[in-house]
C-alpha positions as CSV (number, residue, x, y, z in Angstrom):
1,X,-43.6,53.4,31.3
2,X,-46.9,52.9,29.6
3,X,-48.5,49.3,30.9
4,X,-47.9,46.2,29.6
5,X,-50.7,43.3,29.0
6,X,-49.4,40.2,28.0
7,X,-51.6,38.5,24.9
8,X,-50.8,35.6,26.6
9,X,-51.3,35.6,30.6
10,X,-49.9,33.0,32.3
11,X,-51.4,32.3,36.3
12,X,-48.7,30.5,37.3
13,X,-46.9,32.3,40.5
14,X,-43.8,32.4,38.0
15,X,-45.5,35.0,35.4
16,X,-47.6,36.8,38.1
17,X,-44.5,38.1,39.5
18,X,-42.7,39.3,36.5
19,X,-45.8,40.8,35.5
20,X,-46.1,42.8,38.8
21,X,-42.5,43.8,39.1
22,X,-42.7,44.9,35.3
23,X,-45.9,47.2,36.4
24,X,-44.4,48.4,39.5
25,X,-40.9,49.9,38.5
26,X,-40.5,52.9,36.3
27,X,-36.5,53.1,35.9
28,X,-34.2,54.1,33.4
29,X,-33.2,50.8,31.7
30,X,-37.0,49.8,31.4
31,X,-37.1,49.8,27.2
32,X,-34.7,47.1,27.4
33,X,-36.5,45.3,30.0
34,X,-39.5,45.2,28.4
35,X,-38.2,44.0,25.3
36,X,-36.6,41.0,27.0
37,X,-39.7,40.4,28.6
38,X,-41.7,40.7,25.4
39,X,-39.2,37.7,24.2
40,X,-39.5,35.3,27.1
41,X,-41.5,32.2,26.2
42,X,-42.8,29.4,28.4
43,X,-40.9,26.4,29.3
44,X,-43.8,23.4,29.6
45,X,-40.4,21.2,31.3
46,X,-39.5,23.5,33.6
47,X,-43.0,25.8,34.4
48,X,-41.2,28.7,33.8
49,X,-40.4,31.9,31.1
50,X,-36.9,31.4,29.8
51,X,-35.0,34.0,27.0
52,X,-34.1,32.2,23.8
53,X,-30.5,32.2,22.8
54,X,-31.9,34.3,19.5
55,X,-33.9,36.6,21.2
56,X,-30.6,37.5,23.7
57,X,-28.3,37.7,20.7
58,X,-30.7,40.0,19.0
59,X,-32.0,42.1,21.8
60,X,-28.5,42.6,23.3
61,X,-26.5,44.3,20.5
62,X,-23.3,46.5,21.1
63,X,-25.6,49.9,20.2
64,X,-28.1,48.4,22.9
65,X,-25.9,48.0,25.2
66,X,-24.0,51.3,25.1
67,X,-27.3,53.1,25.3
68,X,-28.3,51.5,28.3
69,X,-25.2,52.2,30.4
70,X,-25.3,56.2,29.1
71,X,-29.3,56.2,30.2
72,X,-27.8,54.6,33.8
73,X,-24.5,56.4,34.3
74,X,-25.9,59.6,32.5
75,X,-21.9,60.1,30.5
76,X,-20.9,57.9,27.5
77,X,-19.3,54.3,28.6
78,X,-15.7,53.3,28.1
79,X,-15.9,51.5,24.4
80,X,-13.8,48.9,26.0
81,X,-16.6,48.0,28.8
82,X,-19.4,47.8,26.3
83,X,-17.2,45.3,24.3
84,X,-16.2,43.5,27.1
85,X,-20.1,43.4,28.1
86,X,-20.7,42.6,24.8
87,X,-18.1,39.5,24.4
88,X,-18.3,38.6,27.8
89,X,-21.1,39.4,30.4
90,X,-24.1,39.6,27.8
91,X,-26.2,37.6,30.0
92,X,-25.2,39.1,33.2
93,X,-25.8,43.0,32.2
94,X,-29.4,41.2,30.9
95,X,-29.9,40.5,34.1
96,X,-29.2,43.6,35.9
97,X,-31.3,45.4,32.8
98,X,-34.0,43.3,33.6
99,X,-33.7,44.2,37.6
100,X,-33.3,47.6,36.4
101,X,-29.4,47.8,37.8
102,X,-28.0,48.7,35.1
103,X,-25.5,50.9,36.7
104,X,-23.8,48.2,38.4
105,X,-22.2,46.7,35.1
106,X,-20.4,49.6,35.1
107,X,-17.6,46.9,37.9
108,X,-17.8,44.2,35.6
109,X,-14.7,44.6,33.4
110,X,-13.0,46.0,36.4
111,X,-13.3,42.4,38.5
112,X,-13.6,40.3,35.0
113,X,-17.0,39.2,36.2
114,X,-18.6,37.4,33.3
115,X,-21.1,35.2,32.2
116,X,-18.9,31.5,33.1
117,X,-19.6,32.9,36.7
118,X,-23.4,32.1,35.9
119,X,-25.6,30.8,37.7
120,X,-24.5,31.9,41.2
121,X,-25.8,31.1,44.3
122,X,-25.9,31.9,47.9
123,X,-25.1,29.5,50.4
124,X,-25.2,31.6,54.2
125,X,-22.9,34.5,54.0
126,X,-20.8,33.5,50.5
127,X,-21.4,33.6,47.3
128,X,-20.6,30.3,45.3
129,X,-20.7,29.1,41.5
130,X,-21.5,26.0,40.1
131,X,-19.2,26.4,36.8
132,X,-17.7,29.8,37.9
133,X,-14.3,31.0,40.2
134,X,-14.4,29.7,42.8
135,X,-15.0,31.6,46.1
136,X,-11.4,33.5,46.8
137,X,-11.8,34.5,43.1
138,X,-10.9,38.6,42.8
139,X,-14.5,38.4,40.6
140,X,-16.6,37.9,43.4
141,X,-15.6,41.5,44.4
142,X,-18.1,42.5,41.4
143,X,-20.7,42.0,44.2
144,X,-19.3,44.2,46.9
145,X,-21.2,46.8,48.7
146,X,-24.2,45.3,47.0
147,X,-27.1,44.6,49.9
148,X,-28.3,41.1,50.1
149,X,-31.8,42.3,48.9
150,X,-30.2,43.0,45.4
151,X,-28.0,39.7,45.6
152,X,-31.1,38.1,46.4
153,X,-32.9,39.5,43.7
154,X,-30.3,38.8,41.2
155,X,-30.0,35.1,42.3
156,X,-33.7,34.9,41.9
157,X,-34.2,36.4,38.6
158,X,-31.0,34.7,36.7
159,X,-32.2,31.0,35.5
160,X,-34.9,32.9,32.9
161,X,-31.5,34.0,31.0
162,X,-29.8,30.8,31.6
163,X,-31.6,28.2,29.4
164,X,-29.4,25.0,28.6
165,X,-28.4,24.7,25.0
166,X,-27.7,21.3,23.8
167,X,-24.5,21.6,20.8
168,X,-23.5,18.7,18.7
169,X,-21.4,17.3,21.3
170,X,-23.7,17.8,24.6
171,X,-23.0,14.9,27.3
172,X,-24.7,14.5,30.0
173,X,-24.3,18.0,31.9
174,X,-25.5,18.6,35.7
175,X,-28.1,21.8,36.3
176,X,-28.6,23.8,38.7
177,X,-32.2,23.7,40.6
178,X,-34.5,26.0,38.8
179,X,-32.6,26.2,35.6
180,X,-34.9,26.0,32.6
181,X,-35.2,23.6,29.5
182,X,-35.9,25.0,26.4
183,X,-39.1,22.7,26.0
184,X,-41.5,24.6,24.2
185,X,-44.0,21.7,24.7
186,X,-43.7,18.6,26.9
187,X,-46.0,15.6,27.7
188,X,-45.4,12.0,29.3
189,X,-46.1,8.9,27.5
190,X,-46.5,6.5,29.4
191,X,-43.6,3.5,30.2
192,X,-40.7,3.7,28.2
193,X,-39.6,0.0,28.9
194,X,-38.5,-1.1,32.3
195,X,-35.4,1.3,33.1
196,X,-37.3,4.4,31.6
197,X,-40.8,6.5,31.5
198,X,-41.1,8.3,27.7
199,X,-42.1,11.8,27.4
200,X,-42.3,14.0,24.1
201,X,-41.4,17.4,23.8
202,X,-40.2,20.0,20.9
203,X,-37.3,22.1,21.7
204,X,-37.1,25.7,20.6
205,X,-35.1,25.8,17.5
206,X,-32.4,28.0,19.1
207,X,-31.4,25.6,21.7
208,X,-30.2,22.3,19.7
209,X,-28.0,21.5,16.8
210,X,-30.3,20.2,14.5
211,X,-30.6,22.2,11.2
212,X,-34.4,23.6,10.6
213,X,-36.6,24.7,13.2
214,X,-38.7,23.4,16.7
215,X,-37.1,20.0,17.3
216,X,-39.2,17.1,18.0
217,X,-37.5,15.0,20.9
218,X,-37.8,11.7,22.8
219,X,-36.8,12.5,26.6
220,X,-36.3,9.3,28.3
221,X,-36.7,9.7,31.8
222,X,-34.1,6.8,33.3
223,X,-35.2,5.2,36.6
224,X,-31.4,4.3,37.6
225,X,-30.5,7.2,40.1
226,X,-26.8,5.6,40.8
227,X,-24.3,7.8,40.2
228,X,-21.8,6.4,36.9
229,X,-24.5,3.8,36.3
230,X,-25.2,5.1,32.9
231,X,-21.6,6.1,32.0
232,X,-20.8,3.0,29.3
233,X,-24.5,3.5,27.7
234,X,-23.3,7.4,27.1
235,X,-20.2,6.1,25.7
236,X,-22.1,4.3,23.3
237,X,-24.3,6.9,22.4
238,X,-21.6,8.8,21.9
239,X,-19.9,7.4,19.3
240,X,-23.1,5.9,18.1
241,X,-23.6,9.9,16.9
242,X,-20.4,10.3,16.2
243,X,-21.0,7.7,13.4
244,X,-23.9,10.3,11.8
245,X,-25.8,7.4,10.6
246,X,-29.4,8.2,8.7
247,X,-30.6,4.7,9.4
248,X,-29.6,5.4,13.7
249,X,-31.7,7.7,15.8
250,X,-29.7,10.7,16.7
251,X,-28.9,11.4,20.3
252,X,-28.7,14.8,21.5
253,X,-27.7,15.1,25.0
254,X,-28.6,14.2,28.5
255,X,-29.0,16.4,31.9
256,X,-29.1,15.8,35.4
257,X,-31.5,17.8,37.8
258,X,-33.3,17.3,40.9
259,X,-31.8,14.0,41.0
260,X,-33.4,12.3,38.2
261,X,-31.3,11.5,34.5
262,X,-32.5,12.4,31.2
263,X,-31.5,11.4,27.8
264,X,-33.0,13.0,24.9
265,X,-32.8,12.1,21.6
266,X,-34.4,13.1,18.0
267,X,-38.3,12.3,17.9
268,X,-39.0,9.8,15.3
269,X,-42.8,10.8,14.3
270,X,-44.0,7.6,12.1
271,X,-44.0,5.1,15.0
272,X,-42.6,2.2,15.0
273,X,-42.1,-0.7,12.8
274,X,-44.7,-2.8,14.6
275,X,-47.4,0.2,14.3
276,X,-46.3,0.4,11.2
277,X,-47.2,-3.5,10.5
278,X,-50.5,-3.0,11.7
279,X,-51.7,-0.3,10.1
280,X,-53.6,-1.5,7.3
281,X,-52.8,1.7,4.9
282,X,-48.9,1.0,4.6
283,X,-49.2,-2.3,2.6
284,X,-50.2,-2.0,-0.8
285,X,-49.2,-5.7,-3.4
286,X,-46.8,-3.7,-5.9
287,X,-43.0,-2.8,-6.5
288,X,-42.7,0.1,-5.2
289,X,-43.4,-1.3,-1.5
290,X,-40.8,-3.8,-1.9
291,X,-38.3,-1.9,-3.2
292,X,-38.8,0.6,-1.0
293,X,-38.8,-2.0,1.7
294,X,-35.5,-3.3,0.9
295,X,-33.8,0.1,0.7
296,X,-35.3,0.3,4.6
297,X,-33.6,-3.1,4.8
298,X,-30.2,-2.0,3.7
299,X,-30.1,1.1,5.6
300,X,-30.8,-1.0,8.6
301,X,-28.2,-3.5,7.7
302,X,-25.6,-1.0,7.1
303,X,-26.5,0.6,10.4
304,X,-25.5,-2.1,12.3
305,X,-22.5,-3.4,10.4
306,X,-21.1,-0.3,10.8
307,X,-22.0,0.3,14.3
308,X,-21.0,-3.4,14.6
309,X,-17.4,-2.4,13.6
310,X,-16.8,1.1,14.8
311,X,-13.4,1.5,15.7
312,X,-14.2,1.9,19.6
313,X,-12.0,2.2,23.1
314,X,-15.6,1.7,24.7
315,X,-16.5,-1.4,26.6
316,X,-19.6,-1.7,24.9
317,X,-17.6,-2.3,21.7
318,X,-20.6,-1.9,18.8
319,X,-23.5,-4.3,19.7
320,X,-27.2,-3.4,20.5
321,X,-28.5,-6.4,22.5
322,X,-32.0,-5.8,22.2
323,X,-33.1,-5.2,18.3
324,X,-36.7,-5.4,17.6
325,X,-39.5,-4.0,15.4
326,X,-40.7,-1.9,18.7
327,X,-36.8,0.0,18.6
328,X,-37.1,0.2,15.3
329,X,-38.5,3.7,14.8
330,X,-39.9,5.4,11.4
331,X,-39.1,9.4,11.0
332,X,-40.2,11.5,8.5
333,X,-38.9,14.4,9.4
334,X,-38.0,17.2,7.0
335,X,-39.9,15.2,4.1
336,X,-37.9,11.8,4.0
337,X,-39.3,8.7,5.1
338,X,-36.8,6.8,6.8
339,X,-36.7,3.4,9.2
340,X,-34.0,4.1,12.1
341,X,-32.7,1.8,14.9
342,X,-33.6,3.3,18.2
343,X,-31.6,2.5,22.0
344,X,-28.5,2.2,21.0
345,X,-25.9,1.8,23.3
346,X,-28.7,1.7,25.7
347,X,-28.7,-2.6,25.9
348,X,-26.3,-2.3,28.8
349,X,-28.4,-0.6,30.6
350,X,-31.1,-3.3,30.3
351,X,-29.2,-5.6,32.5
352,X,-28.3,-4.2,34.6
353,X,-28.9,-6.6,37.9
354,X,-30.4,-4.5,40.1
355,X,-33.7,-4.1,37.6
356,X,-33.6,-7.5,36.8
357,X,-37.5,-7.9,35.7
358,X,-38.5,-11.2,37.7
359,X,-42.2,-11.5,36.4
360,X,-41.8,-12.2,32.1
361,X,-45.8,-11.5,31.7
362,X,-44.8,-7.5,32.4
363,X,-42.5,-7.0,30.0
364,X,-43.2,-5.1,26.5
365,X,-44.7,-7.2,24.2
366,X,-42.0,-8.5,21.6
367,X,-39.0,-8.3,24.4
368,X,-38.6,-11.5,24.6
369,X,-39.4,-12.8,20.8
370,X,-36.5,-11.8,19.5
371,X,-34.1,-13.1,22.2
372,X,-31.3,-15.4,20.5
373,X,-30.7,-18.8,21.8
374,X,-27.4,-17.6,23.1
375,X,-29.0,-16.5,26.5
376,X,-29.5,-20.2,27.1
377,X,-25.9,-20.9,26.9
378,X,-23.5,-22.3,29.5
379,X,-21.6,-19.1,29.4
380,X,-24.7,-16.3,29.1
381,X,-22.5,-13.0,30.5
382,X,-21.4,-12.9,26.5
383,X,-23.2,-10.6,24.3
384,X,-21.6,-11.2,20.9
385,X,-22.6,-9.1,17.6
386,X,-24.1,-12.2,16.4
387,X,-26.8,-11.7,18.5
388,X,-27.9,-8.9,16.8
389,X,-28.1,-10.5,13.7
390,X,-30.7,-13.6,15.1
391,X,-32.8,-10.7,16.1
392,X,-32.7,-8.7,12.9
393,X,-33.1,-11.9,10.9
394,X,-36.6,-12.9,13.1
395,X,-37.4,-9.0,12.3
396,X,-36.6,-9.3,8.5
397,X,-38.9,-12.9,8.4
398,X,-41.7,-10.8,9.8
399,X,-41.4,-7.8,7.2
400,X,-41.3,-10.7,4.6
401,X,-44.6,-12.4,5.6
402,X,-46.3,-9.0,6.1
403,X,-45.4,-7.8,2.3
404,X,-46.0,-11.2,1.0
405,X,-50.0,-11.6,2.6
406,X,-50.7,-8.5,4.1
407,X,-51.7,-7.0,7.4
408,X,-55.1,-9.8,7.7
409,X,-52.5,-12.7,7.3
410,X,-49.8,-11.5,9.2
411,X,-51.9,-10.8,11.8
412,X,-52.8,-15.0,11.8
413,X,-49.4,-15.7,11.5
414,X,-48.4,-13.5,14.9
415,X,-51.7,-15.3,16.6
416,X,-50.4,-18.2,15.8
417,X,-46.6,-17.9,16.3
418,X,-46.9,-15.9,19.4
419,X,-50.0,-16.2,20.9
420,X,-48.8,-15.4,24.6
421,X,-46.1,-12.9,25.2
422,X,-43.6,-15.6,26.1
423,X,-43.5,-17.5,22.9
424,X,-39.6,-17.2,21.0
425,X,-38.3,-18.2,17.5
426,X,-36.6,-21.3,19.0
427,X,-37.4,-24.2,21.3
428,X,-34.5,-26.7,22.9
429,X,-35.0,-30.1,21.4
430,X,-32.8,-32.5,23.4
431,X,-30.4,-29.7,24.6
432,X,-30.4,-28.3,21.5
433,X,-32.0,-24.4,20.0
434,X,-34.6,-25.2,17.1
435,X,-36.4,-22.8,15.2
436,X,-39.8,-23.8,16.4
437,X,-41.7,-25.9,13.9
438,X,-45.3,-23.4,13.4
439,X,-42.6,-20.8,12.2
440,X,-40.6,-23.2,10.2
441,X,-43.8,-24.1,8.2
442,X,-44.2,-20.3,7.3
443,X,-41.2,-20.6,5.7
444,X,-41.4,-23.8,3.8
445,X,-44.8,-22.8,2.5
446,X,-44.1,-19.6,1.0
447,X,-40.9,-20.8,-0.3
448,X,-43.1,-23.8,-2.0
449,X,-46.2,-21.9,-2.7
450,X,-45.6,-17.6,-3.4
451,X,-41.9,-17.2,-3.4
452,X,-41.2,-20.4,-5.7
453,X,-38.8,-20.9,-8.1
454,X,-40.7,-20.7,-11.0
455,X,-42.8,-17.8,-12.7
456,X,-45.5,-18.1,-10.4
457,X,-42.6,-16.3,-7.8
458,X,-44.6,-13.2,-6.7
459,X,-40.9,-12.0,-5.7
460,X,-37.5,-13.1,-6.3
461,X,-35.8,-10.7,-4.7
462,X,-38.3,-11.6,-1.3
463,X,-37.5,-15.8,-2.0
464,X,-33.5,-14.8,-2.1
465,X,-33.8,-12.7,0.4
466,X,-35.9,-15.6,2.9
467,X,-33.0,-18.3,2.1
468,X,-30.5,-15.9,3.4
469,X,-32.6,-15.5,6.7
470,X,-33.4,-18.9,6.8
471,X,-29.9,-20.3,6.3
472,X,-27.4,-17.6,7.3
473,X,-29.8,-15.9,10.3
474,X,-31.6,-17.7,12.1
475,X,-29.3,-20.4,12.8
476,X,-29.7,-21.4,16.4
477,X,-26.3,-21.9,17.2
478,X,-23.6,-19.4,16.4
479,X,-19.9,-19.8,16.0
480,X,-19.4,-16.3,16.2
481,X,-16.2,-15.2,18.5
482,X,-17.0,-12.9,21.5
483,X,-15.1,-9.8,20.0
484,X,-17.5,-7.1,20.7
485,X,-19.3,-9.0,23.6
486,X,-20.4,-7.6,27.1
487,X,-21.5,-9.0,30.4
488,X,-25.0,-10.0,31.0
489,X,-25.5,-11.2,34.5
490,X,-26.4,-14.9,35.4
491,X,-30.3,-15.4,34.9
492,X,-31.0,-12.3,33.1
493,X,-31.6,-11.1,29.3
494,X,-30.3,-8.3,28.0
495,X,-34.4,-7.2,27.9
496,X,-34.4,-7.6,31.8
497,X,-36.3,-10.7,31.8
498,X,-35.1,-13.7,34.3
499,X,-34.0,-16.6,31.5
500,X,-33.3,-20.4,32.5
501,X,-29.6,-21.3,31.3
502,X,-29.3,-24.2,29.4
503,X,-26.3,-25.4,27.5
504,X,-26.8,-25.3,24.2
505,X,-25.5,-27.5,21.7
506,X,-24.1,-27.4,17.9
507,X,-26.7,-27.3,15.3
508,X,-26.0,-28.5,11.8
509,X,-26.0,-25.0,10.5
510,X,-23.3,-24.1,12.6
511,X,-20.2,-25.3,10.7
512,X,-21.2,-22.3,8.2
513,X,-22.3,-20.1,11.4
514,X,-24.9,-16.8,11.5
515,X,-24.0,-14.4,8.9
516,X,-22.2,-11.3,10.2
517,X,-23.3,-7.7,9.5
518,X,-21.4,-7.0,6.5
519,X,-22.3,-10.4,4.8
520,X,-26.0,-9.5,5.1
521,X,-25.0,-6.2,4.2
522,X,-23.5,-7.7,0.7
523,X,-27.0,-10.0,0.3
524,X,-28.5,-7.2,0.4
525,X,-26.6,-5.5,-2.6
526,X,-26.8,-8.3,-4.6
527,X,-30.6,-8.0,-4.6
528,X,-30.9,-4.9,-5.4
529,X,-28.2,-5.2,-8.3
530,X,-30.3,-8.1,-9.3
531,X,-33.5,-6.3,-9.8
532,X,-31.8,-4.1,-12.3
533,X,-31.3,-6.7,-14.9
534,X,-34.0,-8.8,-14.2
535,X,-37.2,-8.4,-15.4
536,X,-40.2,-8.7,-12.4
537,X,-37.6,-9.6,-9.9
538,X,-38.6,-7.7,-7.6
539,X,-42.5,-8.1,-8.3
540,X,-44.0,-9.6,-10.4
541,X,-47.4,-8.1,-11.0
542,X,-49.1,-11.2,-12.6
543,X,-49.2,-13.6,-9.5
544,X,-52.0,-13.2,-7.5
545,X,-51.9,-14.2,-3.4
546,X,-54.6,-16.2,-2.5
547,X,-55.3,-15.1,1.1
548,X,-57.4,-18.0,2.1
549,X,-54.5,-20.7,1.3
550,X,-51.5,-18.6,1.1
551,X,-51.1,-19.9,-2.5
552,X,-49.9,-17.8,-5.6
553,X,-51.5,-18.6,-8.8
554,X,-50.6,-17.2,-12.4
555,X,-53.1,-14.3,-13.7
556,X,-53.4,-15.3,-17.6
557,X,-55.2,-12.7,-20.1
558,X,-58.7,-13.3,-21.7
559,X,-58.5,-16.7,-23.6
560,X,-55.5,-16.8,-23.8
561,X,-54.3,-21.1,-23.8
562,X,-54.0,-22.3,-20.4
563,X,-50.7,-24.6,-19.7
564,X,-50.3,-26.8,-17.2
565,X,-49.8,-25.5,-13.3
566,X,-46.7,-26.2,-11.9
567,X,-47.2,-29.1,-8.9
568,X,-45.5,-29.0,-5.7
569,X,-45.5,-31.5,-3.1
570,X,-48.0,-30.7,-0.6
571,X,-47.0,-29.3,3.1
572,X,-48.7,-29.7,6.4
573,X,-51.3,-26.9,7.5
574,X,-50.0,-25.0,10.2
575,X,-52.5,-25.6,12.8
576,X,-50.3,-27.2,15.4
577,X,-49.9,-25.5,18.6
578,X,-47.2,-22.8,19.0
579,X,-45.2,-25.0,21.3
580,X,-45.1,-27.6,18.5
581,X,-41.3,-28.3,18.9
582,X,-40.7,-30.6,15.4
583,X,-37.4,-30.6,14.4
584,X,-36.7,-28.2,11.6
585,X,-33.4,-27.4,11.1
């Protein structure tokens, strides 16, 4: 066997001995070897060389296979052995090739040895399978007369053929110690919220069921080491991929090893909708932003309506519990460029008692903003649907005052809103949840001053669109049923954060109650519908913002005759402090 040199020489202790037990035997069997070993590629997850499911299904072919057992036996095989190897045992007669045993493979038809017996292990004097037979199993006789130095050696040098493969319904699956991920790359992030630490990784494209190539994924690393803990949130995701939503992040499996849970899901690689706020090169004052935006809008909506009412058994029964523009990811994978709703399923999780969060100032920034007023109530273990839609309707008020002033403004609208971390959308006035004055003012201005109703409108779909999220959103107090509700514990959020528990009293919105889903769903189509048969609905290109006073004013050609401006009643300044606790609605 002439010698091999790697182009790529890995130090690790791992590659050092494969490269010395490659140099060291010259047996028959050795082309095949070397061709596996000329396949293997570096796991960054699991420090170790793993064969790709492509490079095994290519390398180990009927023809390869019979020419290795007539090199090893030195007489043609059985046709019948080399397509049971074939069917049944690739990965195991890999192994022995690799080990350069070849000659061994000639028992494994004969005691039905095949690949389900993989991985084995050795525990004292008996061999034992994770997945396989068990011990009294006639196919455990594959290994007699073998000497523990070769049963040693093929325990050792199984787990590079043994990578895990994630299909299209992968649950959370148990591995064995020293079994390798197919991460081609892998790299932690930093804190993933407070039940989880984020990595990144790409998966080789032979190991998941995601058309195209590489896979980009999210591995969430979950703190929670209690067995069953996580078995509800899987559930969810579960049917949340089921659903096959473009607008929900798609969740590809999870894995247990070494006694630490991971979920991984699809990488969504435009960040998210808060990085997407505050980068100054994603707004732009034309129609093609807002349109765009409300198609992000509606996918978003439709998302949760229909995660809201999926047909479930689950005890989670379709809500999210912790919407917000940080789980709201953007993906532009494979050319589109798409908003999708990230942690779903995962809300549960978030309160659970034992990770209660007791100190608010640690928690991510925008947890607690979007919180709805029902985790003040007398009865705060209900989660109801219609806290979703508070959260989404804060989110959609934010998206509205970014594409009407900008990044600059919005960025003076947050300072002032939210100045501290602990700062919500409502305030209890006399027991009862008010949409807190400084953000009330936002509201009334832009609906007096840019989205009028008049031709000075800079967008009607935008002012249609603010009514329904200031009358049929953010309404305090919901009279929303608890179908689709789950426990939250005494004193906690669903974001982990200790809450104080005050009853909470009918607002005067509440007769009509907080939209549902599919009603916001429907808003949603009527705008777009609208914007088909109306001219500058959606934009209208001659008002210009004035960034200084928020004010919209009518661009008029060259002396051309000036009319009139249209008067509105003046409105405060917002230059109250964020507590400012005025009743507004």
């Amino acid at each position: 066997m002439n010698d091999y040199q790697p182009a790529d020489i890995d130090l690790s202790r791992e590659r050092q001995r494969i490269k010395e037990m490659m140099a060291a035997e010259e047996q028959p069997g050795s082309k095949l070897a070397m061709a596996i070993h000329q396949r293997m590629v570096w796991s960054a997850f699991s420090q170790k060389l793993f064969l790709p499911q492509d490079a095994l299904e290519q390398i180990l072919t009927v023809d390869t296979v019979h020419d290795e057992l007539r090199e090893a036996t030195g007489k043609c095989p059985d046709k019948k052995l080399v397509k049971y190897i074939f069917d049944h045992a690739r990965r195991t007669f890999a192994i022995l090739a690799y080990r350069g045993t070849v000659a061994k493979a000639v028992r494994l038809q004969l005691f039905r040895f095949d690949d389900t017996s993989l991985p084995v292990s050795r525990r004292q004097d008996k061999l034992h399978s994770l997945n396989g037979p068990p011990q009294d199993d006639p196919a455990w006789d594959f290994f007699y007369r073998w000497s523990w130095g070769d049963i040693t050696n093929f325990c050792t040098d199984q787990m590079p053929f043994l990578p895990k493969t994630f299909h299209k319904d992968s649950d959370m699956e148990e591995l064995s110690q020293g079994q390798p991920l197919p991460f081609l790359t892998f790299r932690t992030l930093g804190d993933g919220g407070s039940f989880s630490i984020l990595h990144k990784g790409t998966m080789h494209h032979a190991h998941h069921p995601v058309p195209g190539g590489n896979l980009g994924i999210a591995i969430k690393e979950l703190h929670d080491k209690t067995d069953g803990a996580y078995d509800q949130e899987l559930q969810a995701l579960r049917e949340a991929r089921e659903m096959n939503h473009p607008n929900i992040v798609k969740f590809i499996g999870g894995f247990r090893q070494d006694s630490k849970s991971y979920l991984i899901f699809e990488w969504a690689d435009g960040r998210n909708l808060r990085e997407y706020w505050n980068d100054d090169t994603n707004w732009r004052r034309d129609e093609k932003l807002i349109g765009w935006t409300l198609q992000q809008i509606c996918g978003l909506a439709s998302a949760l309506d229909k995660w809201h009412n999926f047909a479930s058994g689950s005890a989670m029964n379709g809500r999210h519990g912790d919407l917000k523009p940080e789980n709201i990811l953007r993906s532009t994978r494979s050319g589109g460029d798409i908003f999708q709703i990230a942690d779903l399923g995962l809300a549960k999780v978030h309160s659970q008692p034992t990770h209660i969060r007791k100190n608010p100032s640690t928690t991510a920034r925008g947890t607690l903003r979007y919180l709805s007023p029902e985790v003040h109530s007398s009865t705060p273990q209900k989660i109801s649907r219609s806290y979703d839609m508070w959260s989404m309707g804060c989110t959609i008020l934010e998206w509205i005052i970014w594409l009407v002033y900008g990044p600059k403004e919005f960025l003076v609208f947050q300072n002032q809103c939210f100045p501290t971390e602990l700062e919500q959308f409502f305030v209890f006035e006399n027991g009862k949840p008010v949409v807190r004055s400084v953000i009330r003012s936002w509201i009334e201005r832009m609906e007096d001053n840019n989205l009028r109703s008049d031709e000075q409108c800079y967008s009607g779909a935008l002012r249609d669109l603010l009514l329904f999220v200031r009358e049929r959103l953010l309404v305090p107090a919901s009279r929303d049923d608890v179908t689709g509700s789950s426990d939250l514990p005494t004193g906690s959020s669903a974001s982990g954060v200790e809450v104080k528990l005050t009853a909470a009293a009918e607002s005067p919105s509440a007769g009509i109650g907080r939209a549902k889903s599919g009603a916001l769903c429907e808003k949603l189509g009527e705008l777009v519908e609208t914007a088909k048969r109306r001219h500058n609905y959606m934009f209208n290109p001659q008002v210009i913002i004035n960034a200084s006073n928020h004010a919209g004013h009518l661009q008029r050609p060259e002396n051309s005759l000036l009319k009139p401006d249209h008067r509105v009643k003046a409105r405060a300044e917002v230059n109250g402090p964020a507590g400012d606790q005025r009743k507004i609605f």
